[in-house]
VMD Tcl script that draws the C-alpha trace (Angstrom):
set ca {
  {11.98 17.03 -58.13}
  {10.71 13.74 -57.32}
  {13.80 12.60 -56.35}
  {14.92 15.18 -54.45}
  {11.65 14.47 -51.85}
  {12.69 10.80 -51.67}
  {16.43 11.73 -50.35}
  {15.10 14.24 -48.28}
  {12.27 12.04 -46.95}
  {15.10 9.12 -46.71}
  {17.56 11.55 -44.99}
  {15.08 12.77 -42.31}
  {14.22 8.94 -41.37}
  {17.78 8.02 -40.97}
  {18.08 10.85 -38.80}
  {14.76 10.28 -37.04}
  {14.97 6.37 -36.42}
  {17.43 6.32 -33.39}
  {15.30 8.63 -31.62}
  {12.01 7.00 -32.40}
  {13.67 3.38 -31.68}
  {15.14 4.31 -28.27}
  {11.30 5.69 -27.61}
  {9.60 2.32 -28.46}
  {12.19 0.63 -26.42}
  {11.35 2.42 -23.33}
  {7.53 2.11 -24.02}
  {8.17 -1.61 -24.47}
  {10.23 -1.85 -21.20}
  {8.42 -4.45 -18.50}
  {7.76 -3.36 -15.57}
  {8.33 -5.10 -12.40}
  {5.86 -5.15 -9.48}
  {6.98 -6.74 -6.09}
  {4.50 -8.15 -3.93}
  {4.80 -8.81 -0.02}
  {2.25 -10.49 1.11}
  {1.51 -11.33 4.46}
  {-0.94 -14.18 4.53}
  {-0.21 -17.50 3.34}
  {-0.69 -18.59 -0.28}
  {-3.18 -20.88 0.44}
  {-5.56 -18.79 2.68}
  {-8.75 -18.70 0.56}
  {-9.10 -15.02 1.01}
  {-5.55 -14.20 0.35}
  {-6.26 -16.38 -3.24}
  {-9.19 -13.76 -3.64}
  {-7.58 -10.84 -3.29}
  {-4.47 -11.82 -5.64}
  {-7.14 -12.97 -8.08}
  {-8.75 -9.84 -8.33}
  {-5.76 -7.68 -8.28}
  {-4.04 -9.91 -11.52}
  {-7.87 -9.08 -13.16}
  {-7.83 -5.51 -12.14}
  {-4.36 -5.42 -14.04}
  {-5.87 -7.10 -17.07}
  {-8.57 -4.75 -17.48}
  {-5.48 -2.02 -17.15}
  {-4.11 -3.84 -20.51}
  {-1.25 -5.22 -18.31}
  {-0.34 -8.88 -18.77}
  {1.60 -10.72 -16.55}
  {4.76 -11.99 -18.60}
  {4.48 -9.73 -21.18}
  {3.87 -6.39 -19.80}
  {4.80 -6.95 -16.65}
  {6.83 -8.83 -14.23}
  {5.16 -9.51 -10.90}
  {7.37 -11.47 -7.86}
  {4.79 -12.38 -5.05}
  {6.12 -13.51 -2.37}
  {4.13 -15.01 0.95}
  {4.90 -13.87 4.46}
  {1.81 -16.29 6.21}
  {1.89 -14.03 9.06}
  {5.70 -14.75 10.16}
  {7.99 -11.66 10.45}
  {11.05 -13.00 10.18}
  {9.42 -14.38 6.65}
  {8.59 -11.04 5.68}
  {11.52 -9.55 6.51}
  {14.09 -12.16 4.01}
  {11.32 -11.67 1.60}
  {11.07 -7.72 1.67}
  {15.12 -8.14 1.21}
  {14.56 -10.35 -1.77}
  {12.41 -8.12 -3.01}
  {14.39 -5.40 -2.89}
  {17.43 -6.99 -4.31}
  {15.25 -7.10 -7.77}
  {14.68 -4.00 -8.03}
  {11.04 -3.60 -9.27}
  {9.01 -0.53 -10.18}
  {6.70 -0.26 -7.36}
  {6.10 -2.75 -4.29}
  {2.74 -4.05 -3.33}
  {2.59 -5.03 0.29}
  {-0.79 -6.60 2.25}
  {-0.79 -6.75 6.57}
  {1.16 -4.20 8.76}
  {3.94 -6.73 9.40}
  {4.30 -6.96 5.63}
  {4.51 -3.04 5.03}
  {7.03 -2.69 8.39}
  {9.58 -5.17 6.62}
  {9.56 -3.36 4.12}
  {10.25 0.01 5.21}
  {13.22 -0.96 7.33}
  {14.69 -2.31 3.45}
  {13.84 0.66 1.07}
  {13.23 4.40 1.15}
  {13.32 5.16 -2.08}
  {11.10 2.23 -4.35}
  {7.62 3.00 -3.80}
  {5.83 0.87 -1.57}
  {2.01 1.05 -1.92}
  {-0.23 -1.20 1.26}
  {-3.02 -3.12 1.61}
  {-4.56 -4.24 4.86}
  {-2.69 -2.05 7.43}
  {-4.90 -0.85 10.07}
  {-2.63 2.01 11.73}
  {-0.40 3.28 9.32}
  {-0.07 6.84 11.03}
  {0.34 4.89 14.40}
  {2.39 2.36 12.78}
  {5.14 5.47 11.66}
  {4.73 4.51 7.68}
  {3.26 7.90 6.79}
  {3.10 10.76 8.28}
  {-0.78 11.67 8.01}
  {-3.20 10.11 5.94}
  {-4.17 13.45 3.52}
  {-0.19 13.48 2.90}
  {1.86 10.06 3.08}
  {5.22 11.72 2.69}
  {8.19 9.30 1.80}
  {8.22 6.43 -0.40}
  {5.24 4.36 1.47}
  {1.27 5.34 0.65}
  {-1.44 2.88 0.43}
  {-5.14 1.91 1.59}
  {-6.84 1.45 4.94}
  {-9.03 -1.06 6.30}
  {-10.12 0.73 9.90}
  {-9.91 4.19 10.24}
  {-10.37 5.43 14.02}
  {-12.86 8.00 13.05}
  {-15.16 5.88 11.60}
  {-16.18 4.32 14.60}
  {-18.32 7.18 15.03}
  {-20.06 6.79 11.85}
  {-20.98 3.37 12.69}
  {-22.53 4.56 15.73}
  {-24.28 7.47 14.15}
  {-25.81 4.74 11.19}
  {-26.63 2.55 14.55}
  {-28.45 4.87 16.32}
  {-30.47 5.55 13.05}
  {-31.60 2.18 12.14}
  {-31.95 1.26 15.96}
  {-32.97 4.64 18.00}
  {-33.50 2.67 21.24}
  {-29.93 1.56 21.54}
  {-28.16 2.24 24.78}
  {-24.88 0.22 24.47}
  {-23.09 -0.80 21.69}
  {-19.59 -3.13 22.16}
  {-17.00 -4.14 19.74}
  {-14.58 -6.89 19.69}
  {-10.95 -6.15 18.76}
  {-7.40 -7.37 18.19}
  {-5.27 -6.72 21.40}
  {-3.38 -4.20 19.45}
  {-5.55 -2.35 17.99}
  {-7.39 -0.96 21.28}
  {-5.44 2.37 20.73}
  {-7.39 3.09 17.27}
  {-10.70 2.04 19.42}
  {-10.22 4.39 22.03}
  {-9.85 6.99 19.77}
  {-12.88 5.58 18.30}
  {-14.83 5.89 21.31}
  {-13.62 9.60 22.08}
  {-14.63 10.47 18.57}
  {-18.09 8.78 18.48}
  {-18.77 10.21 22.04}
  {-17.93 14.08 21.17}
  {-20.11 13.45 17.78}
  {-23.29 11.81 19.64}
  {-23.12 14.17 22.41}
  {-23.64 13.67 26.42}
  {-26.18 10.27 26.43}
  {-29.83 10.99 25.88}
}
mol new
graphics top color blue
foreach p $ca { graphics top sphere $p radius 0.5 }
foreach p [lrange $ca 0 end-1] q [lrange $ca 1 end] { graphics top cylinder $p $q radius 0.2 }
display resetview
């Protein structure tokens, strides 16, 4: 009887151990991260950012080199840079793509619709065309924003509460960006009302 349990118990690991092999293999696969970024390597902040983002990944349990893969590559602001990079990047095929600045995040959607690309940094991504609202991306490309039009109002709402007396308030802006600060100013200005 004994025996019989043993070749039965033998038999069903036999049968069992492809299955359960091919399963550890995927579980042990490393994954590959591509990185665009669009500041230079040496910027101080830049160094921040990748610092905590490697540490963020360590808390995760994932370990560069042995869990995962990660390719960063540098843009420093130059768009032809960060267009042979977000080829490059491409090219290796990794899991997911990590992109930081809108120049960054518009290479790479002219090289991939299909790896996901997650940003960083992008002021305008509705305005820029890489989603198609915030609430729902769409596509391959979804990420975090630094300015958000609407918030503008906020501000001026958390202004107006710590300083009552304020009249005027002014911003100073990128060239570019005025669009998001109209719309900005349109929001804050139906919110507060007609001036007091």
């Amino acid at each position: 009887m004994q025996r019989r349990k043993f070749i039965m118990a033998l038999g069903s690991a036999a049968a069992t151990w492809p299955f359960v092999a091919r399963a550890q293999q995927a579980a042990k696969r490393m994954r590959r991260i591509g990185a665009l970024i669009g500041f230079a390597e040496d910027d101080p902040a830049t160094q921040r950012r990748v610092a905590a983002f490697l540490k963020v990944l360590a808390d995760l349990g994932w370990t560069p080199d042995r869990d995962v893969t990660i390719d960063f590559r540098y843009g420093a602001g130059d768009a032809d840079r960060n267009r042979a990079f977000a080829k490059e990047l491409v090219g290796l095929n990794p899991d997911v793509i990590l992109t930081t600045s809108t120049s960054a995040t518009a290479a790479m959607q002219r090289e991939t619709s299909i790896i996901p690309v997650v940003f960083v940094t992008v002021s305008d991504p509705v305005g820029s065309g890489f989603v198609a609202s915030l609430p729902r991306p769409g596509g391959n490309i979804t990420g975090f924003i630094n300015v958000e039009g609407s918030i503008g109002g906020k501000w001026l709402e958390l202004l107006k509460e710590v300083a009552p007396r304020t009249k005027r308030a002014g911003s100073c802006s990128i060239r570019r960006l005025l669009p998001i600060l109209t719309i900005t100013g349109s929001h804050s200005k139906r919110r507060q009302g007609p001036p007091t």
